[in-house]
C-alpha positions as CSV (number, residue, x, y, z in Angstrom):
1,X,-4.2,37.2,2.8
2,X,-0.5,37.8,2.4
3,X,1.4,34.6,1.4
4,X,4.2,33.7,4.0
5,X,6.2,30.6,3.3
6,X,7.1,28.1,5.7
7,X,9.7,24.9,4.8
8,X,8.3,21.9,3.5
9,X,9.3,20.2,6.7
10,X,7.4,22.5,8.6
11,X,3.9,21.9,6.4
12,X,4.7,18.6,6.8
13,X,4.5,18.8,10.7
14,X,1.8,20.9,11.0
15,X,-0.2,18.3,8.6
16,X,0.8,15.4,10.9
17,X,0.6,17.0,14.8
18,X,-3.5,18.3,13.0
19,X,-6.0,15.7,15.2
20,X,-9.2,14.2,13.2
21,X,-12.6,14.2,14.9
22,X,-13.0,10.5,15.6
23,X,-14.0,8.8,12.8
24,X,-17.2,6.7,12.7
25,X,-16.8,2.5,11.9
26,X,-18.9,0.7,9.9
27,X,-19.3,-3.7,9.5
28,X,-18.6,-4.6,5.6
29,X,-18.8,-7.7,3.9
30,X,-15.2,-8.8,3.7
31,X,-15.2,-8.2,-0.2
32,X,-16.1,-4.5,0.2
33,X,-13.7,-4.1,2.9
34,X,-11.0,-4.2,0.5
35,X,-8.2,-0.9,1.0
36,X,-10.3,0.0,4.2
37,X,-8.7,0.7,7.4
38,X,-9.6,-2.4,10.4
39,X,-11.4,-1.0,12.8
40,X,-10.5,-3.7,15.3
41,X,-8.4,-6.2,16.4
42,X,-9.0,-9.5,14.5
43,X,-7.9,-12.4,17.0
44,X,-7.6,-16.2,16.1
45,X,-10.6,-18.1,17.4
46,X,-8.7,-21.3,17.0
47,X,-5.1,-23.2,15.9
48,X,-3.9,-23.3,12.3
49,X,-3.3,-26.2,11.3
50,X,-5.7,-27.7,13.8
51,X,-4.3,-31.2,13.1
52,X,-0.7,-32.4,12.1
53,X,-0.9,-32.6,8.4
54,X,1.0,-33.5,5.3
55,X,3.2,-30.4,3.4
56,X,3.3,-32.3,0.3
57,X,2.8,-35.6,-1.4
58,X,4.7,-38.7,-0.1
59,X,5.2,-42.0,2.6
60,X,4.9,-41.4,6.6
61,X,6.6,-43.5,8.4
62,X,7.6,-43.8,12.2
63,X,10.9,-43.2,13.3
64,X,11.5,-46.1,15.2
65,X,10.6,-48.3,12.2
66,X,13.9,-46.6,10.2
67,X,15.6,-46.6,12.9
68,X,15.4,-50.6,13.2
69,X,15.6,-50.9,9.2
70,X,19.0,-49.0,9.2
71,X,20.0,-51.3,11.5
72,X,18.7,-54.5,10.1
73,X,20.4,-53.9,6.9
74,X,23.4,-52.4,5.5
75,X,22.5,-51.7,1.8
76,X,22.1,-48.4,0.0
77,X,18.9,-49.1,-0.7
78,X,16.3,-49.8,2.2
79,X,12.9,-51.6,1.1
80,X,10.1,-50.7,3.1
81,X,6.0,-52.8,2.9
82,X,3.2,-50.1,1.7
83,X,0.2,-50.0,3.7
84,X,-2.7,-50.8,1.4
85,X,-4.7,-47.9,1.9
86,X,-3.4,-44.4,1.1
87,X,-4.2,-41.3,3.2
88,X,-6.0,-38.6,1.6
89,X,-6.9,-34.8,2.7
90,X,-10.7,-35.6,2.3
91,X,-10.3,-38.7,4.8
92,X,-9.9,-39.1,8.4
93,X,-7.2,-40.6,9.6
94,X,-7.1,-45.0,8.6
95,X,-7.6,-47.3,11.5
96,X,-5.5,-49.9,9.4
97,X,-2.4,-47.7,9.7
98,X,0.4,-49.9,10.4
99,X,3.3,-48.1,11.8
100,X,6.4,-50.4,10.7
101,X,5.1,-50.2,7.6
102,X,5.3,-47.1,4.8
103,X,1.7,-45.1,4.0
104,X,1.3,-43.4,1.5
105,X,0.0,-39.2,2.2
106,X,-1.1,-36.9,0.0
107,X,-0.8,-33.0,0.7
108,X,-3.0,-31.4,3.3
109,X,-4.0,-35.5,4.6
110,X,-3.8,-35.9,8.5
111,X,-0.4,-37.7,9.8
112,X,-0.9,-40.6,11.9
113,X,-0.4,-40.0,15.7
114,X,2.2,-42.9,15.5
115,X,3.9,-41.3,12.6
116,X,6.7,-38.4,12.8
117,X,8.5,-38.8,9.2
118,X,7.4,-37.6,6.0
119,X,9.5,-38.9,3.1
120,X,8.8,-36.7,0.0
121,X,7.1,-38.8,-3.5
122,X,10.7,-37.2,-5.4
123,X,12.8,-39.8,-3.2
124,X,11.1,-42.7,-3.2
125,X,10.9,-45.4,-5.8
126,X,8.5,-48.3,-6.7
127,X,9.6,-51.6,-7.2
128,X,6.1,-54.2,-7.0
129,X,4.4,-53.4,-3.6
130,X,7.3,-52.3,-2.2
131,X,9.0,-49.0,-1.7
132,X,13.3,-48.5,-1.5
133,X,14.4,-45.4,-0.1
134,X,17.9,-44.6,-0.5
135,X,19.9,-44.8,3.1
136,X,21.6,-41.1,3.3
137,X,17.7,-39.8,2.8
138,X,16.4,-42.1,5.5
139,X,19.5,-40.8,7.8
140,X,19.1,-37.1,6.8
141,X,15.3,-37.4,8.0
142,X,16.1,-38.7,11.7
143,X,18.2,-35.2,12.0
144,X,15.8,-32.7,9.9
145,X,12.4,-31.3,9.9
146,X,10.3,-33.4,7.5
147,X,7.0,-31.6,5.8
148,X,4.8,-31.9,8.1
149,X,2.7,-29.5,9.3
150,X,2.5,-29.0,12.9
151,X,-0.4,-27.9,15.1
152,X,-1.0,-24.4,15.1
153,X,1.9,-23.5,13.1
154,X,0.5,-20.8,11.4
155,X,-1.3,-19.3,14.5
156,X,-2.5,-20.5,17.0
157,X,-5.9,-19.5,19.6
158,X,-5.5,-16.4,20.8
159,X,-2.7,-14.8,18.5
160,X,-3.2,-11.2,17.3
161,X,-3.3,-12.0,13.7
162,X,-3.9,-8.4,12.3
163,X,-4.2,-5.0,14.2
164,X,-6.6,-1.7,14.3
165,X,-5.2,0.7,11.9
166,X,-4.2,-1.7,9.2
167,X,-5.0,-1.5,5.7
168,X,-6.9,-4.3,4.4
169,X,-5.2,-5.6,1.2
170,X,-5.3,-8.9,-1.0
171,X,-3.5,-10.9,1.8
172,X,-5.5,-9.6,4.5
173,X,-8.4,-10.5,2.6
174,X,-7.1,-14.1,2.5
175,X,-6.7,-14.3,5.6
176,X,-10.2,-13.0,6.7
177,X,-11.6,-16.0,4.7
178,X,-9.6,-18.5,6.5
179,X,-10.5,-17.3,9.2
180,X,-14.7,-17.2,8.3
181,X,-15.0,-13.7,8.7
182,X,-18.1,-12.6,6.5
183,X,-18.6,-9.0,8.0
184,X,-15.5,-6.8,9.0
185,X,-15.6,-3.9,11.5
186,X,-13.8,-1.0,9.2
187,X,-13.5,2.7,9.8
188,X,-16.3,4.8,7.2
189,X,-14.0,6.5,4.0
190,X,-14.0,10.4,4.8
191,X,-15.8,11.6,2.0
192,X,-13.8,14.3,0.8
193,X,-14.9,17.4,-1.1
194,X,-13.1,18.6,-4.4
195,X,-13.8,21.8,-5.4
196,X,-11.9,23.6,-8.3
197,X,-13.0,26.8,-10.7
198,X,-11.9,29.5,-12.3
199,X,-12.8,31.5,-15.4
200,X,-10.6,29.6,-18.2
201,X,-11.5,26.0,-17.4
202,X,-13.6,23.9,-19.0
203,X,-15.2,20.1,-17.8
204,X,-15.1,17.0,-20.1
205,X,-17.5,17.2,-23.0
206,X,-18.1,20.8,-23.1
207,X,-16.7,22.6,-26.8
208,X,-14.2,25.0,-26.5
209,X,-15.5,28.8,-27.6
210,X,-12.4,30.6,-27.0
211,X,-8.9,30.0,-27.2
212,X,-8.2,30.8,-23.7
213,X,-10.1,28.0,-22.4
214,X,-8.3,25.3,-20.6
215,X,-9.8,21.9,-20.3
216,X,-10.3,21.2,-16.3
217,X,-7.9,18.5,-15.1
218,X,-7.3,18.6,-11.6
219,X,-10.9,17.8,-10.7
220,X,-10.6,14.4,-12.3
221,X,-6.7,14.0,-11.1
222,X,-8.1,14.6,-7.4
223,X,-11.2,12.5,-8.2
224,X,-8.8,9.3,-9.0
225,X,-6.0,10.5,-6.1
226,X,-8.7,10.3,-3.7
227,X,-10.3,6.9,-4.8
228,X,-7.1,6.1,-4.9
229,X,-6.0,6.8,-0.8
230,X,-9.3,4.6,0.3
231,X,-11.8,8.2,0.4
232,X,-15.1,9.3,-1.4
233,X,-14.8,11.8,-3.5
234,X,-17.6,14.7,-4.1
235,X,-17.1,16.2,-6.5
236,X,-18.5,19.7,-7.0
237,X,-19.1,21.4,-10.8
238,X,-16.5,23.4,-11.9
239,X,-16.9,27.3,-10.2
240,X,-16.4,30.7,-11.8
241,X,-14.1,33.2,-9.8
242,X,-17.5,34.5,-7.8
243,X,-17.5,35.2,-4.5
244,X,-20.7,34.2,-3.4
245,X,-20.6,31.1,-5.6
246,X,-17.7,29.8,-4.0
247,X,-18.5,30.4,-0.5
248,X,-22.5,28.7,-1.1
249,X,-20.6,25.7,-2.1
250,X,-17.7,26.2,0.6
251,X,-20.5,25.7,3.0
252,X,-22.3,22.8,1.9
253,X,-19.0,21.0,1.6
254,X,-18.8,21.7,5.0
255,X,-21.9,20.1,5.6
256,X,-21.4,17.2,3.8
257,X,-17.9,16.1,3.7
258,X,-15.1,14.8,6.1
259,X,-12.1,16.9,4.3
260,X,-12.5,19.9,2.1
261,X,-10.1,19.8,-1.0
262,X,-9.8,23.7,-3.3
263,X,-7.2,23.3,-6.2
264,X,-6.5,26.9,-8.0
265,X,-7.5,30.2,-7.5
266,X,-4.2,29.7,-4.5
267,X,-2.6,32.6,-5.6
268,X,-2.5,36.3,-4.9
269,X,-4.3,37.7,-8.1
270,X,-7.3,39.9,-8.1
271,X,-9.4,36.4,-8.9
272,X,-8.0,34.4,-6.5
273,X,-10.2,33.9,-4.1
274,X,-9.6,30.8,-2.1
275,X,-7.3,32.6,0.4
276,X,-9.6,35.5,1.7
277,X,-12.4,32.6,2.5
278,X,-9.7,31.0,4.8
279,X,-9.0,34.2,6.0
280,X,-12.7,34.8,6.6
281,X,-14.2,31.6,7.1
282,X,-11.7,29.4,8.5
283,X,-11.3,28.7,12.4
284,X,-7.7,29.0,11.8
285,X,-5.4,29.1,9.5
286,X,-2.2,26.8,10.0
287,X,0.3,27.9,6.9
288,X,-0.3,29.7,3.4
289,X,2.5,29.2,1.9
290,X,5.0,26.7,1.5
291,X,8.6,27.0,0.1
292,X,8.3,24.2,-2.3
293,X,8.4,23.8,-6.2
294,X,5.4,23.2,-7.7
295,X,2.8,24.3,-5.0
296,X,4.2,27.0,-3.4
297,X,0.8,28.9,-2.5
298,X,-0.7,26.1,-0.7
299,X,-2.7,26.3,2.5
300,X,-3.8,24.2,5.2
301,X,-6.4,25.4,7.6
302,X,-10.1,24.3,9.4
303,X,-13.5,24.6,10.1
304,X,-15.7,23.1,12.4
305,X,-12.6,21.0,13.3
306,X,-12.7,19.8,9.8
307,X,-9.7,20.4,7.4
308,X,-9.3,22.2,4.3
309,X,-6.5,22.2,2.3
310,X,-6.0,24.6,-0.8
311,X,-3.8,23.3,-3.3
312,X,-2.0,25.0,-6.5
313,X,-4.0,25.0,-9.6
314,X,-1.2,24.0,-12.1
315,X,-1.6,19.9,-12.2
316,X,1.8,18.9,-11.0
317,X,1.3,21.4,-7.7
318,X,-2.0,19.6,-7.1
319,X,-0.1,16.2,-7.7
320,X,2.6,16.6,-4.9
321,X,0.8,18.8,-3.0
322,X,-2.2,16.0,-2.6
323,X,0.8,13.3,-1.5
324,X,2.1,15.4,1.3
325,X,-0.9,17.7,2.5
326,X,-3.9,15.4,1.5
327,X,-2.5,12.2,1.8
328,X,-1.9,12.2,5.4
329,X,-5.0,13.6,6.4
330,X,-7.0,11.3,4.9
331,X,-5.2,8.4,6.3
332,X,-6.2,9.8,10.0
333,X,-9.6,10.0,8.7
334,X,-9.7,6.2,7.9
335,X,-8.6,5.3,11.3
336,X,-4.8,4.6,9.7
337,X,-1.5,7.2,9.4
338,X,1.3,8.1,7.1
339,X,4.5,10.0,6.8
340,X,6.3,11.1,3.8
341,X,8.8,8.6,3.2
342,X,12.0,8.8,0.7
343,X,14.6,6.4,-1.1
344,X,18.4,7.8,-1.8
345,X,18.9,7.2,-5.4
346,X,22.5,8.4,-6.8
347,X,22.0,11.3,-10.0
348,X,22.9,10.2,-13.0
349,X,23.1,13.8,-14.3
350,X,24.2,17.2,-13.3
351,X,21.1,19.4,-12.3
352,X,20.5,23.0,-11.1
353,X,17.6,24.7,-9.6
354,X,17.1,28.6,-9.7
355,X,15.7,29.6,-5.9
356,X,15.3,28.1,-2.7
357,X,12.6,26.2,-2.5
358,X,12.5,22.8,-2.1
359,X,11.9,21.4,-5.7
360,X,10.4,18.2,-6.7
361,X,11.4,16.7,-10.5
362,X,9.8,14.1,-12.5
363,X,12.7,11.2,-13.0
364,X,12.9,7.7,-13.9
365,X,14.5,5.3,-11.3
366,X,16.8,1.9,-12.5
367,X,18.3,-0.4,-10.7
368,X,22.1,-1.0,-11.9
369,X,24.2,-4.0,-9.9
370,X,21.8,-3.2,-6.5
371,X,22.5,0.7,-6.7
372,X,19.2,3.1,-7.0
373,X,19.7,5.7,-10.1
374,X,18.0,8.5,-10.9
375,X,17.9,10.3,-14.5
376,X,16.3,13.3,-15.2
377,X,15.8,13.9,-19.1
378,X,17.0,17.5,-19.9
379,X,15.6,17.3,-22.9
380,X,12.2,18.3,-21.6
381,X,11.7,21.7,-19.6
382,X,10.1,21.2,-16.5
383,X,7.2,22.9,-16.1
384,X,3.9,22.3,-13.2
385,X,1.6,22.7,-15.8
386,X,3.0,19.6,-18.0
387,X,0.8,16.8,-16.5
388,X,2.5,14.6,-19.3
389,X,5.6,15.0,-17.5
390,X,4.2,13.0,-14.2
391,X,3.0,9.9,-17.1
392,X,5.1,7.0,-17.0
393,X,7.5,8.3,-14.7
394,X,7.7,6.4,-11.1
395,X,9.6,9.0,-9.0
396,X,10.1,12.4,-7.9
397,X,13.5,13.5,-7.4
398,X,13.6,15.8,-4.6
399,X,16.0,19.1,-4.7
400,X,16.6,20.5,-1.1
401,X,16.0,24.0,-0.1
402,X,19.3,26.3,-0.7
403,X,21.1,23.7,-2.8
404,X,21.6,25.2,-6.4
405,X,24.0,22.9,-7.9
406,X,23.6,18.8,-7.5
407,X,26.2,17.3,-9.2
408,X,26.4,13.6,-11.0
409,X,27.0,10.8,-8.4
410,X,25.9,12.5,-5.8
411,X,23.1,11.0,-3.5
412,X,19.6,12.7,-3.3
413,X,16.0,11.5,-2.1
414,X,13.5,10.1,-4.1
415,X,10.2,10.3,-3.6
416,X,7.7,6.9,-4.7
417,X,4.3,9.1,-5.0
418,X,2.5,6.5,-6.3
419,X,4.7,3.8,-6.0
420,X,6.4,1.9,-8.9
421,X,5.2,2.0,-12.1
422,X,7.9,0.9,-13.9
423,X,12.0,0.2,-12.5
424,X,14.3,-0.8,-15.2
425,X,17.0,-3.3,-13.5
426,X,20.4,-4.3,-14.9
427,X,21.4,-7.0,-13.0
């Protein structure tokens, strides 16, 4: 199959417009359903708070009763008589609350129905059993909100708290508790397929005979990529450039998983022979090729209305190319979506590129006086082989198509792959 490149933006689209068989849903215990896609709307069953209560530590008082002590007096300092018993979150309310008196409230207690002010613990002072309150914080709390928490001021009964499609994260998680949800309805991980080979590699633990093996690393880069987008991987031993091989195991991925994943054997060689089984096998073929730097012979095509993407071999190819032709799909295949999303960052350096594809480079992002930087080091040559070069980095700057020259100062996209590992800030 003869490779013929289409723009990044293209591959992009024809990624995002590809529709996913309906994926099944599955009920989880709420642990489990941690970075799984909701499967449902999750409504609240009730109001929260469902009774006025106290925001912090402190005295209630009514406001009719400071009303008629700023009135009564004209000293800075009003004295107010302490109801004997405190209230306390594990209590219900006190039938001996006296209204024209102060009570004392602890954080998360129940206010009084005859009490609308909550004077905070800071602004009070103790003198016998008595409390003064200055006058300009008594005035202040006619006119202001005071800490109280107000019936269903977090939600109330009925509110659409969290929607189908979302991702279920720490806070969501939180919030699932609150709400006494044991069991969440989630959409099933697509079990995805990674198959890589070819005649040089190597897998962990085995010795090296010759010196033109390579130990295999984008097996265990797309093991980790896919854990890491919410999918299960299956991962398939490492294949020898064999026909037969290849397609045997081509098939029972097919059988078995959600998303089919090839890394190497992309190109045009003699043992390269990912692209004739799309040609042969595949129900169509949407793009081999892309004009983008690494990962210019990838390919994106399906079967059995399952899709197959073929990445680069070179680790960096498989790393971008993963973000922006994997990524995506297997969001629709957890019930969720994405789009490839970018930062402008201002260069720090002068850089060139030597063709027209559209080129992503390692760099590391600061934050100088609010204004995004990028800096690429020169010092190291990039190559899509030097996996060492994606390490401790946390962005991609991205080199248009045509461009050859992007001078210091100017304004280019960033890419966030993986999202910040590390932003130096100068503030």
């Amino acid at each position: 199959m003869k490779i013929n490149t289409i723009s990044f933006d293209e591959a992009c689209q024809k990624i995002n417009a590809f529709a996913v068989k309906q994926q099944t849903t599955t009920r989880v215990f709420l642990y489990q359903s941690l970075g799984c896609i909701l499967a449902e709307d999750i409504y609240a069953s009730f109001d929260m708070p469902q009774q006025r209560l106290a925001a912090m530590d402190g005295y209630v008082l009514s406001t009719s009763t400071i009303q008629q002590k700023l009135l009564e007096t004209q000293e800075e300092d009003i004295i107010f008589d302490i109801n004997p018993l405190p209230l306390c979150a594990d209590k219900e309310e006190s039938t001996s609350f006296n209204p024209h008196k102060a009570t004392k409230i602890f954080t998360g207690a129940k206010i009084p129905h005859n009490a609308d002010i909550l004077i905070i613990i800071e602004y009070v002072t103790h003198i016998q059993q008595c409390i003064k309150i200055n006058r300009h914080i008594l005035q202040t709390s006619l006119h202001s909100k005071s800490p109280i928490r107000e019936i269903g001021e977090n939600f109330k009964n009925g509110d659409l708290l969290l929607r189908k499609g979302e991702k279920i994260q720490a806070a969501e998680i939180g919030l699932l508790a609150s709400l006494n949800r044991l069991f969440v309805l989630v959409y099933s991980p697509p079990k995805t397929a990674i198959i890589c080979g070819g005649n040089e590699l190597i897998d962990l633990g085995e010795p090296s005979q010759t010196s033109f093996e390579i130990r295999s690393i984008n097996n265990h880069l797309l093991y980790a990529l896919v854990k890491e987008n919410g999918g299960i991987p299956l991962s398939y031993p490492l294949l020898n450039d064999n026909k037969n091989d290849i397609l045997e195991v081509f098939y029972d991925a097919l059988s078995k998983a959600d998303i089919i994943i090839f890394s190497g054997g992309m190109s045009i060689g003699d043992f390269d022979l990912i692209p004739h089984l799309l040609q042969n096998e595949a129900d169509r073929v949407f793009f081999y090729g892309v004009k983008i730097k690494p990962g210019k012979p990838s390919a994106f095509a399906c079967k059995n209305h399952k899709p197959i993407v073929g990445l680069a071999g070179f680790p960096n190819a498989t790393y971008v190319g993963f973000h922006y032709f994997v990524r995506p799909l297997l969001a629709k295949l957890s019930g969720s979506s994405i789009r490839p999303f970018f930062l402008q960052a201002t260069l720090q350096e002068t850089i060139s590129k030597d063709d027209k594809r559209t080129e992503f480079r390692s760099c590391l992002l600061s934050l100088k006086h609010g204004k995004l930087l990028a800096s690429i080091d020169s010092s190291k040559t990039f190559h899509s082989a030097a996996i060492n070069h994606l390490c401790g980095q946390n962005a991609f700057v991205v080199l248009k198509e045509e461009q050859h020259i992007f001078n210091a100062g100017e304004n280019v996209p960033v890419a966030l792959l993986s999202g910040f590992k590390s932003l130096e800030m100068d503030i």
